[in-house]
KOLNUTOR-119889 format. One record per atom (N, C-alpha, C, CB): chain; x, y, z; atom name; residue number from 1; residue in one letter. Coordinates in pm, 1 decimal. Atoms other than C-alpha are relative to their C-alpha. Glycine has a CB too. Layout:
<atoms>
A:X:Y:Z:CA:NUM:A
...
</atoms>
This chain:
<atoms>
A:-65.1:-42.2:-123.4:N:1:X
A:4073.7:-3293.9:3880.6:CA:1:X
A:-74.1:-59.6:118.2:C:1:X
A:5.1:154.5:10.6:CB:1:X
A:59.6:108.5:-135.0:N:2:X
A:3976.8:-3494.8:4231.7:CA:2:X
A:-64.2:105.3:35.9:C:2:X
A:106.4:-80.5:134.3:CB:2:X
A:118.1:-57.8:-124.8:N:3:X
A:3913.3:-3172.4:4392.1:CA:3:X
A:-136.8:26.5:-22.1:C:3:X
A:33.6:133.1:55.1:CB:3:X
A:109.3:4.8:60.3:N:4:X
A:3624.8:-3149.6:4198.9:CA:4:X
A:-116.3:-67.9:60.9:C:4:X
A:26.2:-45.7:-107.0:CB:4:X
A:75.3:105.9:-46.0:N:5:X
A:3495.7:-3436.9:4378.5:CA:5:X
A:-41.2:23.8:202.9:C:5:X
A:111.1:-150.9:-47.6:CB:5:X
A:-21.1:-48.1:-149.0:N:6:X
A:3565.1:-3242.8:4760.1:CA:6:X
A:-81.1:116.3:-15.7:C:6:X
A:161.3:32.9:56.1:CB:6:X
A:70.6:-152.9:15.1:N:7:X
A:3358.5:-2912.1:4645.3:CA:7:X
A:-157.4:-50.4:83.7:C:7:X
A:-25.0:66.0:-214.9:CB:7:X
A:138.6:20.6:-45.5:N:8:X
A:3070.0:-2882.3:4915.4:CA:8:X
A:-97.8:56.1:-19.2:C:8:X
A:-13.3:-0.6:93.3:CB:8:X
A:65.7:-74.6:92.2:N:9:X
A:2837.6:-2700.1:4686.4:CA:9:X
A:-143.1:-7.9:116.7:C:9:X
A:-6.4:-75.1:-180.8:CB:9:X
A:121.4:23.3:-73.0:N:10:X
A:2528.5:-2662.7:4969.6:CA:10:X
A:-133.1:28.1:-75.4:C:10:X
A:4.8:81.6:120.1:CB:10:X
A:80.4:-32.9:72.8:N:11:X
A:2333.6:-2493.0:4700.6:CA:11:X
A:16.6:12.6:-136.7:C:11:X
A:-33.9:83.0:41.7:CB:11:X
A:7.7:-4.2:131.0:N:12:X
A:2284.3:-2497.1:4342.5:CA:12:X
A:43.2:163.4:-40.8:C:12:X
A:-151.5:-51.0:-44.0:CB:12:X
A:-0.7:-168.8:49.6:N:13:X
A:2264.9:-2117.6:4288.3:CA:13:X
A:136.0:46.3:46.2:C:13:X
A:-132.0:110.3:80.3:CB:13:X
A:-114.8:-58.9:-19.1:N:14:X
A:2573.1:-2096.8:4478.3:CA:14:X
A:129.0:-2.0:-112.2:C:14:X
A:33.9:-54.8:117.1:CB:14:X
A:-142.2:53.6:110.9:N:15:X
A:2808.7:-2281.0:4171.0:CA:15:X
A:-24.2:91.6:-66.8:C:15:X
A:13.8:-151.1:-95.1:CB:15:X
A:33.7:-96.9:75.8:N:16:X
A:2618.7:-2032.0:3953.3:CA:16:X
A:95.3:128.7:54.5:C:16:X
A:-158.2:16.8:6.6:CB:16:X
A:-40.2:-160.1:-91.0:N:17:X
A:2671.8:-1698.7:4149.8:CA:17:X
A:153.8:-28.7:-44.7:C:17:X
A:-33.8:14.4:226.0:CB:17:X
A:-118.3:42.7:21.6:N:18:X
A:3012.9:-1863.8:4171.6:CA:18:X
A:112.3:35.3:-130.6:C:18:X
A:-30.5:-119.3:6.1:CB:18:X
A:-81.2:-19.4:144.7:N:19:X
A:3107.4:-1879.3:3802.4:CA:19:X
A:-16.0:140.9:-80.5:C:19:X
A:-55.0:-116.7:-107.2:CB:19:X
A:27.7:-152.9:54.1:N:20:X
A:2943.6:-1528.7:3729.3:CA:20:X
A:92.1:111.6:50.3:C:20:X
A:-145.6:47.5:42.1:CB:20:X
A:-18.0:-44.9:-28.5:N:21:X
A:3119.9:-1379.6:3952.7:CA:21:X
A:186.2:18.0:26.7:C:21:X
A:-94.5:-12.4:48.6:CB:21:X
A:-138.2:41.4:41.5:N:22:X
A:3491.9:-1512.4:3945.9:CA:22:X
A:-12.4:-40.3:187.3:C:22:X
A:140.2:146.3:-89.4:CB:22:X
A:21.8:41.9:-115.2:N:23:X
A:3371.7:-1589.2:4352.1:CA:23:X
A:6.0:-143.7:26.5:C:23:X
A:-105.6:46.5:31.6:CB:23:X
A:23.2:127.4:-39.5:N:24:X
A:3413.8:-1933.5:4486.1:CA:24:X
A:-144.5:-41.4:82.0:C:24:X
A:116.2:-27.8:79.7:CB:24:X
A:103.6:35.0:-4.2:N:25:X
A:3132.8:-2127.3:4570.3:CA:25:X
A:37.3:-29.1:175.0:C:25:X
A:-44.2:-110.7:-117.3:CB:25:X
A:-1.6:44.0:-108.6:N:26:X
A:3034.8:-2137.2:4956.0:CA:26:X
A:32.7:-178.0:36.1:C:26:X
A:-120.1:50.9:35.5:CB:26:X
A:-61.7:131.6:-23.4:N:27:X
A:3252.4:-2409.7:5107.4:CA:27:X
A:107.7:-48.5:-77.6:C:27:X
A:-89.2:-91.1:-9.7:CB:27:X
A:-65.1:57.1:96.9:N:28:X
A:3457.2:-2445.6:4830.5:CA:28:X
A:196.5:26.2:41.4:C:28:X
A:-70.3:80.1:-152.9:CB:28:X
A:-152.5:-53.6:-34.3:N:29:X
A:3766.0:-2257.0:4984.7:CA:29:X
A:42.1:-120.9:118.8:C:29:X
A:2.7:192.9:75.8:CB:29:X
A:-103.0:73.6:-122.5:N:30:X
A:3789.7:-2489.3:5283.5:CA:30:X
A:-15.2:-125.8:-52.9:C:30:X
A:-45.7:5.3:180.1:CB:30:X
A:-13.1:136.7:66.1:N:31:X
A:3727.0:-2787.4:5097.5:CA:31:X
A:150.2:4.0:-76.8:C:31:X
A:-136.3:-27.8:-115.8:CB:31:X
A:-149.7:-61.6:53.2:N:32:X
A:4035.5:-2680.4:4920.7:CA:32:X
A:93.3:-13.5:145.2:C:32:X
A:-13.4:197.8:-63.4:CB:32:X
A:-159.5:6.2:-95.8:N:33:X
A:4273.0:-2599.8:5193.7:CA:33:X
A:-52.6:-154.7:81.4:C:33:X
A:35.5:185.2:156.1:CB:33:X
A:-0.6:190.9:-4.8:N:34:X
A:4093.1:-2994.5:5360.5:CA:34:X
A:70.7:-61.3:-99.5:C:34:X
A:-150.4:-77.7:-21.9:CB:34:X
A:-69.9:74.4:117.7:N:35:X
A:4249.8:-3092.5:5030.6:CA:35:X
A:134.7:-17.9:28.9:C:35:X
A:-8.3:71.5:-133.5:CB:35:X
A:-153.9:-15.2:-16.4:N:36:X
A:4587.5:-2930.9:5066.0:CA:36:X
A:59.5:-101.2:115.9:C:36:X
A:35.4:161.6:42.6:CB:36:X
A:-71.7:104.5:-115.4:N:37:X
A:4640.1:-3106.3:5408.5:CA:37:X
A:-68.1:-115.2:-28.9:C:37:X
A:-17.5:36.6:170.8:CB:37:X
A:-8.0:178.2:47.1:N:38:X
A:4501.1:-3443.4:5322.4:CA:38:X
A:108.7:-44.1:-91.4:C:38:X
A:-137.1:-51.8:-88.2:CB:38:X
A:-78.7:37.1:118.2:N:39:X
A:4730.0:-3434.6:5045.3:CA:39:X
A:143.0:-22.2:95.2:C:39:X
A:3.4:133.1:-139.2:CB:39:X
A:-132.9:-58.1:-52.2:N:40:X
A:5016.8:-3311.1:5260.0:CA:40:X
A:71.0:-122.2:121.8:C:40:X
A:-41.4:171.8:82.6:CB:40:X
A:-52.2:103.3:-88.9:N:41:X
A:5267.5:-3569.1:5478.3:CA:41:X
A:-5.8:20.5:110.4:C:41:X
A:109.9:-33.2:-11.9:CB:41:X
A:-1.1:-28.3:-137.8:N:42:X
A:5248.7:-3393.8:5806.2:CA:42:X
A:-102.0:143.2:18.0:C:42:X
A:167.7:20.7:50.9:CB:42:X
A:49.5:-137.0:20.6:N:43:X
A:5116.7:-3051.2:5916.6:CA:43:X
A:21.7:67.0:-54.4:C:43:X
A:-4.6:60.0:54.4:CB:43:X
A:-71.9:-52.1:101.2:N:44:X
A:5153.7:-2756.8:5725.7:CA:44:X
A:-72.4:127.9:99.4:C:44:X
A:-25.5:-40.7:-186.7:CB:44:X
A:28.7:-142.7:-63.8:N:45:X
A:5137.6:-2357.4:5814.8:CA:45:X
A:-96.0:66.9:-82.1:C:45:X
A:128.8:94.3:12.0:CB:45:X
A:79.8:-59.4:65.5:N:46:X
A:4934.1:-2113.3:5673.6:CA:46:X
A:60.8:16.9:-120.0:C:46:X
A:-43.0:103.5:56.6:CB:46:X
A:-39.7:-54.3:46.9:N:47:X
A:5174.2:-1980.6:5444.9:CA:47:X
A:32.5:-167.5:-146.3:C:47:X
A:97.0:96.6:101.5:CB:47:X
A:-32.5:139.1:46.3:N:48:X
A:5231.1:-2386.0:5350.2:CA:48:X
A:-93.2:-18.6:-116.6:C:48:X
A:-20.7:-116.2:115.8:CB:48:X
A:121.2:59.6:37.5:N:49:X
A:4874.4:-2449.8:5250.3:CA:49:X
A:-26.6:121.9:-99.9:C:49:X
A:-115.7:-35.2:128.1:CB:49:X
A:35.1:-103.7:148.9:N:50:X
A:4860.3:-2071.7:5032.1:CA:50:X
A:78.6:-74.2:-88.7:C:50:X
A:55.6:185.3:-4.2:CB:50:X
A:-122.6:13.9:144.2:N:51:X
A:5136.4:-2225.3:4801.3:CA:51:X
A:-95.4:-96.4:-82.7:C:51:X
A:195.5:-95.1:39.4:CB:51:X
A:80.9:110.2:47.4:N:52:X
A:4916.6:-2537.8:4775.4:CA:52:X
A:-119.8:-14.9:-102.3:C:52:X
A:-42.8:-39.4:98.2:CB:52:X
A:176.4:-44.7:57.2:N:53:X
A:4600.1:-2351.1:4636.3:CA:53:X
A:16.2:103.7:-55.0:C:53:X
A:-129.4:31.1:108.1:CB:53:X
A:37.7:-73.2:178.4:N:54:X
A:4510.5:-2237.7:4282.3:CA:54:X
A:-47.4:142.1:51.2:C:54:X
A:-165.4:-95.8:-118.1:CB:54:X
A:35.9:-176.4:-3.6:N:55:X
A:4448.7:-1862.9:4236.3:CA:55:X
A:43.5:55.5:115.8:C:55:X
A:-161.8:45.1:-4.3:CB:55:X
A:-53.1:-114.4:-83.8:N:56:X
A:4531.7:-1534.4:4418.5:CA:56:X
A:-29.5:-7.0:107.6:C:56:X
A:-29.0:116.6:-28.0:CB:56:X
A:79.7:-26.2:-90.9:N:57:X
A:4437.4:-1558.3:4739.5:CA:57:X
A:95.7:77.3:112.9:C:57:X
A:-73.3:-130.0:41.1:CB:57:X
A:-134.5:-67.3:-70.7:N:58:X
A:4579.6:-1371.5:5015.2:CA:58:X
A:49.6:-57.7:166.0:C:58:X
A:-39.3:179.1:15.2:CB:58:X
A:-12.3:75.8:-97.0:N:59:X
A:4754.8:-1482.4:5327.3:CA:59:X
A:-70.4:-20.2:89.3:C:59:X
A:73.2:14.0:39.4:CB:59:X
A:85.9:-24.8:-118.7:N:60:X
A:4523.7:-1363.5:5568.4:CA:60:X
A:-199.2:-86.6:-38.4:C:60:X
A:4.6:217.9:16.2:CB:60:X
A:111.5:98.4:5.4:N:61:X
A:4196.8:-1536.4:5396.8:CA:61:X
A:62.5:-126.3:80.0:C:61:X
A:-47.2:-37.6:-164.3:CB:61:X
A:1.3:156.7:-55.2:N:62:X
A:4395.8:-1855.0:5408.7:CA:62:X
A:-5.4:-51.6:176.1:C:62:X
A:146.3:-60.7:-59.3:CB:62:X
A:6.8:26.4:-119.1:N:63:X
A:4450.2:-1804.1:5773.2:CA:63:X
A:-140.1:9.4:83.3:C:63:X
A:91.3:74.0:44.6:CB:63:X
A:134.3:2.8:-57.2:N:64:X
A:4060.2:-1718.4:5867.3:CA:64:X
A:-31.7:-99.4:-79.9:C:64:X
A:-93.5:125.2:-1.6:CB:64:X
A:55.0:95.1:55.6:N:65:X
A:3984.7:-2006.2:5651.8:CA:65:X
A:39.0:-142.9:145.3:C:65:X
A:74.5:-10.7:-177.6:CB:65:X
A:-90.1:86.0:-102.7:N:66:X
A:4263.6:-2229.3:5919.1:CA:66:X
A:-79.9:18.4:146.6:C:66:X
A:178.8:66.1:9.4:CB:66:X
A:38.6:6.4:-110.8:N:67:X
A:4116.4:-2083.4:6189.6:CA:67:X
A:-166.2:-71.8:12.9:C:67:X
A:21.9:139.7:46.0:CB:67:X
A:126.2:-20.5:31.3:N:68:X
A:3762.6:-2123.3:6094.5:CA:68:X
A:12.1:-175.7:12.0:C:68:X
A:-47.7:100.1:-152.2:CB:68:X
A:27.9:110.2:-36.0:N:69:X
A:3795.9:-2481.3:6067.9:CA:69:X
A:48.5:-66.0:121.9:C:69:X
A:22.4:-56.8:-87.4:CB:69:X
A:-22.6:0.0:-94.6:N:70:X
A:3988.2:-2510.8:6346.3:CA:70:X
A:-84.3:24.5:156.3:C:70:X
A:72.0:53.8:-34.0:CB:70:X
A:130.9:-25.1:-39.8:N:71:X
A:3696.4:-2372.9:6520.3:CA:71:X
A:-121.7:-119.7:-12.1:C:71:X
A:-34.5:116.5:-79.9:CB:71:X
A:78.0:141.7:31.7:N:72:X
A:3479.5:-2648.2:6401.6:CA:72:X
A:52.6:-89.4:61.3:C:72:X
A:-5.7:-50.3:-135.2:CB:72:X
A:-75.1:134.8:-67.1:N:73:X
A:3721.6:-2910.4:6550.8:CA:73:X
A:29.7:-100.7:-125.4:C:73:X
A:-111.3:-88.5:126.8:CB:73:X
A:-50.6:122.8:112.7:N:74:X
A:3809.7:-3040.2:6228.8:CA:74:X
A:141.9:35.3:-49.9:C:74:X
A:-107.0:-10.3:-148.9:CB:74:X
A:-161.3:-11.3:-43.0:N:75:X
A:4151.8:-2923.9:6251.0:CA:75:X
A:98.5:-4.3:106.0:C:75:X
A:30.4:83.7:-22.3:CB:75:X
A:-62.0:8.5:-154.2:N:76:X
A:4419.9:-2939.3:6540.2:CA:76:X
A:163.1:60.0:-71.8:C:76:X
A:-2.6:-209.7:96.5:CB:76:X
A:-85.1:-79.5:20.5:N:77:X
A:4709.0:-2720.8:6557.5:CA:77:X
A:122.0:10.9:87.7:C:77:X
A:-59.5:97.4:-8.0:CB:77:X
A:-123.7:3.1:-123.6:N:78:X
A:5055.7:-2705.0:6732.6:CA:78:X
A:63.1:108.8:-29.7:C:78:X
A:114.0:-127.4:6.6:CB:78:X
A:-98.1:-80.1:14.9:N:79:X
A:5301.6:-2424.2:6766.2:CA:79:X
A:89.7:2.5:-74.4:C:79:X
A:41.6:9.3:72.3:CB:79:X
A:-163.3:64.2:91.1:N:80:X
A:5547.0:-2397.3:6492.5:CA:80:X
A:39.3:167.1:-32.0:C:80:X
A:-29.3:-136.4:-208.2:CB:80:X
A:-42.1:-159.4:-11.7:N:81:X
A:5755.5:-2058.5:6522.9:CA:81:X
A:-67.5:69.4:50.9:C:81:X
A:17.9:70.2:-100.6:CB:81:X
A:93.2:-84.7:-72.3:N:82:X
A:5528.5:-1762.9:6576.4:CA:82:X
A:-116.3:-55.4:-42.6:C:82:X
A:7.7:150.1:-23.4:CB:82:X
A:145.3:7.0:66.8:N:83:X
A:5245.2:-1924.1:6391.8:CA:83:X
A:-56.6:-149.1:21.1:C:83:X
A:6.9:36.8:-173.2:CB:83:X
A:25.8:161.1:-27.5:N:84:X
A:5067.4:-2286.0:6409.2:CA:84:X
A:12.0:-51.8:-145.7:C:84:X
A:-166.2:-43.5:75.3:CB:84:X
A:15.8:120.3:114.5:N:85:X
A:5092.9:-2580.3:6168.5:CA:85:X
A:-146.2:-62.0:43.2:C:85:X
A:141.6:-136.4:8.4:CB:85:X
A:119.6:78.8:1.6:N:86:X
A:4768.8:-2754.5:6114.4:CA:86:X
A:-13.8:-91.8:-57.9:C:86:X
A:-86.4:45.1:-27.2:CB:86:X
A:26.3:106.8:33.9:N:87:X
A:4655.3:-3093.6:6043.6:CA:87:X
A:-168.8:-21.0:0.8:C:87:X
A:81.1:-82.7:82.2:CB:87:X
A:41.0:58.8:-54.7:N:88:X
A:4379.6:-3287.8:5960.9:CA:88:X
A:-81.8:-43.4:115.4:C:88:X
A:46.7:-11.4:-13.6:CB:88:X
A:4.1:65.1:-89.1:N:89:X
A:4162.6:-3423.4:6283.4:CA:89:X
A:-55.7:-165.0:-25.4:C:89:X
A:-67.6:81.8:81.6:CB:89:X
A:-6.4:107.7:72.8:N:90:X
A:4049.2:-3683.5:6058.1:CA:90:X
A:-9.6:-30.4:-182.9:C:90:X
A:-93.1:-55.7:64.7:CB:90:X
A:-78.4:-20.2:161.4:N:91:X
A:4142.8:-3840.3:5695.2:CA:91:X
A:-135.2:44.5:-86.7:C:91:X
A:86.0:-179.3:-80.9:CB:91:X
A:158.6:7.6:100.2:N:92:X
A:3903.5:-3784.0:5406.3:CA:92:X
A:-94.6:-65.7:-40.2:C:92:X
A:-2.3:13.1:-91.8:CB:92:X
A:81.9:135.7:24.3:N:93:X
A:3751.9:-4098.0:5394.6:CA:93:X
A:-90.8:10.3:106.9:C:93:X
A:85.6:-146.5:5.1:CB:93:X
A:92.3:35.3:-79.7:N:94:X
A:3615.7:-4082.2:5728.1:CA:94:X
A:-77.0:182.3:-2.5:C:94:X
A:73.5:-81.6:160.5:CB:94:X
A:96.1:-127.0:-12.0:N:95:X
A:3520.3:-3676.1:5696.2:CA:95:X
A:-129.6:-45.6:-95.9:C:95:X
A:83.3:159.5:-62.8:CB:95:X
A:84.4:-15.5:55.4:N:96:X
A:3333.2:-3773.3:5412.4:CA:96:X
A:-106.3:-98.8:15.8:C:96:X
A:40.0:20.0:-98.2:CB:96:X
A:118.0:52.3:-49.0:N:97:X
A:3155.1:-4051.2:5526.5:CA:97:X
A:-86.0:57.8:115.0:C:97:X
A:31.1:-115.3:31.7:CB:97:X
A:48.9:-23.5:-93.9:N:98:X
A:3082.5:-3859.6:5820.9:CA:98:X
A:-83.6:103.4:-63.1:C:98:X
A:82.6:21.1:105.6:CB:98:X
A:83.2:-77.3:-2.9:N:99:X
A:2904.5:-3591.9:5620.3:CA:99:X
A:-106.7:-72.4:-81.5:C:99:X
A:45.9:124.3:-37.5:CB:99:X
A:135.8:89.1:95.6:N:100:X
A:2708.8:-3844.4:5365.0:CA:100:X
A:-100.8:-83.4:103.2:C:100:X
A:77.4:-143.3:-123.8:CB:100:X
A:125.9:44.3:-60.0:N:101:X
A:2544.2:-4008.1:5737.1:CA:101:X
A:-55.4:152.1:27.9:C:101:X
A:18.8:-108.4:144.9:CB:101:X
A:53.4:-99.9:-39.6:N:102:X
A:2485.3:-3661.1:5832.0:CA:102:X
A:-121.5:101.1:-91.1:C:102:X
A:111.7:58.4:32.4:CB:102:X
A:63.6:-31.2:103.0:N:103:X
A:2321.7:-3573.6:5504.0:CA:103:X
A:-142.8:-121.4:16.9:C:103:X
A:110.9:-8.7:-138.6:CB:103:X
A:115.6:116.4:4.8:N:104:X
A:2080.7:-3945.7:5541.9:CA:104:X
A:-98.9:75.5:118.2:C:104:X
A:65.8:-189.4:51.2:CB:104:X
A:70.1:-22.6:-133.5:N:105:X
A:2000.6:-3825.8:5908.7:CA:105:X
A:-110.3:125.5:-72.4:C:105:X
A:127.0:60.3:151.7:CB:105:X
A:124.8:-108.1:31.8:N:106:X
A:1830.6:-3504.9:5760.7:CA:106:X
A:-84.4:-10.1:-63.7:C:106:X
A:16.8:97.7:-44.1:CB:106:X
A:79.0:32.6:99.7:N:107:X
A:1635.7:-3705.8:5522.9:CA:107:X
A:-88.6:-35.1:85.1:C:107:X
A:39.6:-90.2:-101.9:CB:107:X
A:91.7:29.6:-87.4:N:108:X
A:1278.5:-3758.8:5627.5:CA:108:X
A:-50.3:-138.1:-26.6:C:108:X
A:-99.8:97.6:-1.0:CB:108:X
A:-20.0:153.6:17.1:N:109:X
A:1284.2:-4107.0:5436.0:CA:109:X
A:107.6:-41.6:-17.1:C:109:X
A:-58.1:-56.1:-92.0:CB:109:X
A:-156.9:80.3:-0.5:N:110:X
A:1584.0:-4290.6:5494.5:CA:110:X
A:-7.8:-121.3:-122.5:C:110:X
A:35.7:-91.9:181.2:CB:110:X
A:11.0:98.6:132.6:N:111:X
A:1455.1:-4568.4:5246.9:CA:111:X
A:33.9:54.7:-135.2:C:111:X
A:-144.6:-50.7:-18.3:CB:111:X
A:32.0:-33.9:106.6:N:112:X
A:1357.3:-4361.9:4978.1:CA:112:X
A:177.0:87.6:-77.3:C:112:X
A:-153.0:96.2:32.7:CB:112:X
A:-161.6:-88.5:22.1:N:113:X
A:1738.8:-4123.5:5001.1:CA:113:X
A:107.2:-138.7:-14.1:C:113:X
A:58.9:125.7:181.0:CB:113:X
A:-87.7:80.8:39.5:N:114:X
A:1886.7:-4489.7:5028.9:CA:114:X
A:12.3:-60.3:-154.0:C:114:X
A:-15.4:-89.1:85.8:CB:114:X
A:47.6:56.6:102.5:N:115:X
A:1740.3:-4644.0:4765.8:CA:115:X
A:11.0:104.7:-136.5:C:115:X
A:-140.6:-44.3:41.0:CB:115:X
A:-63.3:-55.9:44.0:N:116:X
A:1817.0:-4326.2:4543.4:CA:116:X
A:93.0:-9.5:-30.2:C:116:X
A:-2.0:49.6:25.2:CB:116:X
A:-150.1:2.3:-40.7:N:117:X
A:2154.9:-4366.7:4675.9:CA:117:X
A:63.7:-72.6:-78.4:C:117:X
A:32.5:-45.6:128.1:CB:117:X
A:-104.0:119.3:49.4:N:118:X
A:2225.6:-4691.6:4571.2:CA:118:X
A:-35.5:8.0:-157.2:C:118:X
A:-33.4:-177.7:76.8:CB:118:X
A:15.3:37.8:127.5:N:119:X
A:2043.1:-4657.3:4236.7:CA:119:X
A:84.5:84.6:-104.7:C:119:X
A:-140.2:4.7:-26.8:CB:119:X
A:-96.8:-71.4:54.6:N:120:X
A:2293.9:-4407.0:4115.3:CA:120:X
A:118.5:32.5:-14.5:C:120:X
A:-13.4:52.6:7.8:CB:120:X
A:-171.4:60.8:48.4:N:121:X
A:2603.6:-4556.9:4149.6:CA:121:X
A:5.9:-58.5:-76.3:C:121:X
A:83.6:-77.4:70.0:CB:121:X
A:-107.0:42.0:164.4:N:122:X
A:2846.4:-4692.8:3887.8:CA:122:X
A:-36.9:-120.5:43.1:C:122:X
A:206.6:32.9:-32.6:CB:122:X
A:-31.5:138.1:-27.4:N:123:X
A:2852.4:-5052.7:3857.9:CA:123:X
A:87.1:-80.8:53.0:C:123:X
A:0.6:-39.0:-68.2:CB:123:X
A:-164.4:75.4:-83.6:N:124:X
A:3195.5:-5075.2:4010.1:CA:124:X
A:-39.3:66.1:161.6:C:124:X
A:217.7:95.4:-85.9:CB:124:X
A:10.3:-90.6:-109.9:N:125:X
A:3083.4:-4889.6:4295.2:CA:125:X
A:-129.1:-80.7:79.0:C:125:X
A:-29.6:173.0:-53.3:CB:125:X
A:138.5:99.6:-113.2:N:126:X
A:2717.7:-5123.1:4388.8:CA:126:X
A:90.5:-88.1:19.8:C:126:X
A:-174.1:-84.6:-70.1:CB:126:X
A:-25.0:126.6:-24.3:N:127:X
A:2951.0:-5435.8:4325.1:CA:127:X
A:112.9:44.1:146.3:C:127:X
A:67.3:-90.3:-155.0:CB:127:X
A:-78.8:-32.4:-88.9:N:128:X
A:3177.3:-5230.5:4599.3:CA:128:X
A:-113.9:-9.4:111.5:C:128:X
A:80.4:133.8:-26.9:CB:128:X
A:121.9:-12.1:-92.1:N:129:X
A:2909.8:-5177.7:4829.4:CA:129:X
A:-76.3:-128.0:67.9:C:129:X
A:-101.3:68.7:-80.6:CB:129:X
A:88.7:169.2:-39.3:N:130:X
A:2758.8:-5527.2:4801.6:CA:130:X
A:117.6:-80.5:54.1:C:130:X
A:-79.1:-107.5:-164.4:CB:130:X
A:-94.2:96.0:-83.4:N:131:X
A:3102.6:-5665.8:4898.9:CA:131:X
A:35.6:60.0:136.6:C:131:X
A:139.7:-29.4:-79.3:CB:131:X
A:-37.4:-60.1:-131.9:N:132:X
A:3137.0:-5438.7:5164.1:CA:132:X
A:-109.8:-62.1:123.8:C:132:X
A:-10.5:179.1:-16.8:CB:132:X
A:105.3:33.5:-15.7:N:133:X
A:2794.7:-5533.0:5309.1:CA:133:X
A:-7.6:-136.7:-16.4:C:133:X
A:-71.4:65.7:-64.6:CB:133:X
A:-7.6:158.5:-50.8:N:134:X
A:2820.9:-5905.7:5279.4:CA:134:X
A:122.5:-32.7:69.6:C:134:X
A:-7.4:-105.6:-120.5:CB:134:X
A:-88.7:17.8:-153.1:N:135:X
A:3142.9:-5867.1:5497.7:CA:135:X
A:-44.8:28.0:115.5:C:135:X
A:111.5:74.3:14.6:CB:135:X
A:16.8:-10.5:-162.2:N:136:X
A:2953.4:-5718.7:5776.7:CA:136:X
A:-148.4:-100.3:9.1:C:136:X
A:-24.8:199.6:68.3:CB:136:X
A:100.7:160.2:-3.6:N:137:X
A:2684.0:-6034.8:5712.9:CA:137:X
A:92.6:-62.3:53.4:C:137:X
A:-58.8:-90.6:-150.0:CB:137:X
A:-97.5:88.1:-18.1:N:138:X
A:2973.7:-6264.6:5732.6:CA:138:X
A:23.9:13.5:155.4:C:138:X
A:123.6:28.2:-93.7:CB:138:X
A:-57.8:-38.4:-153.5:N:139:X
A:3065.0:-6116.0:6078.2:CA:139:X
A:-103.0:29.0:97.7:C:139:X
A:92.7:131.2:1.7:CB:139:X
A:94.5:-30.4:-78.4:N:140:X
A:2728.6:-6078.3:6204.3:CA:140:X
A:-28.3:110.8:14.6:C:140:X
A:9.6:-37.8:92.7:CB:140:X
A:17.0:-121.0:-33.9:N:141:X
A:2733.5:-5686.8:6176.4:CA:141:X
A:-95.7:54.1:-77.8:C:141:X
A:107.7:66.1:-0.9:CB:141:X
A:81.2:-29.8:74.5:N:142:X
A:2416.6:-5686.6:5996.9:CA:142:X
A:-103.0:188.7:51.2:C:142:X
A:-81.3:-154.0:1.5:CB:142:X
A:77.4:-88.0:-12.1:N:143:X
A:2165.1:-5414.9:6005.7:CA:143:X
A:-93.8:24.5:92.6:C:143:X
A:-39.1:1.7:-80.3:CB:143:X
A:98.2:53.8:-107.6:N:144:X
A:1964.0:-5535.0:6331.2:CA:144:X
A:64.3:144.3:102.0:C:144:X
A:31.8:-207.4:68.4:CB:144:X
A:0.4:-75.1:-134.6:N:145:X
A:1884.1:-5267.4:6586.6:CA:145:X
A:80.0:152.2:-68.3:C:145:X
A:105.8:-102.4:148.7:CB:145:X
A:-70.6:-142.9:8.7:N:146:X
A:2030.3:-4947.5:6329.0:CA:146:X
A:-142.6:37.9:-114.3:C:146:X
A:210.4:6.6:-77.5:CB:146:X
A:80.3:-61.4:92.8:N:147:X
A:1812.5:-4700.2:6137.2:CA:147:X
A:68.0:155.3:-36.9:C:147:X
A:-153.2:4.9:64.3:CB:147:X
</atoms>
């Protein structure tokens, strides 16, 4: 399952707790409804995004979940009947790169978390990386003047 791959697990003990408890793992609910609307063609309502997502949940989580990110600024919302539709403020590609620099920044060696980094990707995934990275050679957008 992909979403598998969107679960922001901040702590280890939390997946635990998690599975003992029939509780979702902190983060795991709004990574979920981020799912539902990435998935989704336009905005969607609250009531949109419960249909979207596995197990019982009840309307009113999903909507403190909507608001909650909405709050963050990682949603944006328009009027639709009495209630809002929500979107999105950006796709999943760029949320998630935006939290993997935000994850480097807190590292106190940037070498040592890179160099990790890279040594534990797939082989389809460095030769991705290395072509990505000799395009911004090619263009002069090397590494000069960033840390």
């Amino acid at each position: 399952m992909q979403g598998e791959e969107r679960r922001m697990v901040s702590d280890p003990r939390d997946e635990a707790t998690a599975g003992r408890s029939g509780r979702r793992a902190r983060g795991e609910l709004e990574s979920d409804v981020l799912a539902a609307l990435w998935a989704a063609d336009g905005p969607l309502t609250a009531r949109q995004v419960l249909q979207r997502l596995p197990g019982d949940l009840a309307y009113t989580t999903v909507l403190t979940i909507l608001s909650r990110l909405h709050d963050k600024g990682m949603l944006v919302r328009h009027r639709e009947g009495r209630g809002f539709a929500y979107a999105p403020v950006r796709d999943e590609a760029s949320h998630t790169a935006r939290r993997m620099r935000s994850l480097l920044e807190e590292g106190s060696d940037r070498e040592a978390v890179l160099t990790r980094f890279v040594s534990e990707l797939s082989a389809q995934d460095e030769q991705l990386l290395h072509h990505l990275l000799s395009g911004h050679e090619a263009r002069g957008e090397g590494s000069e003047g960033k840390q």
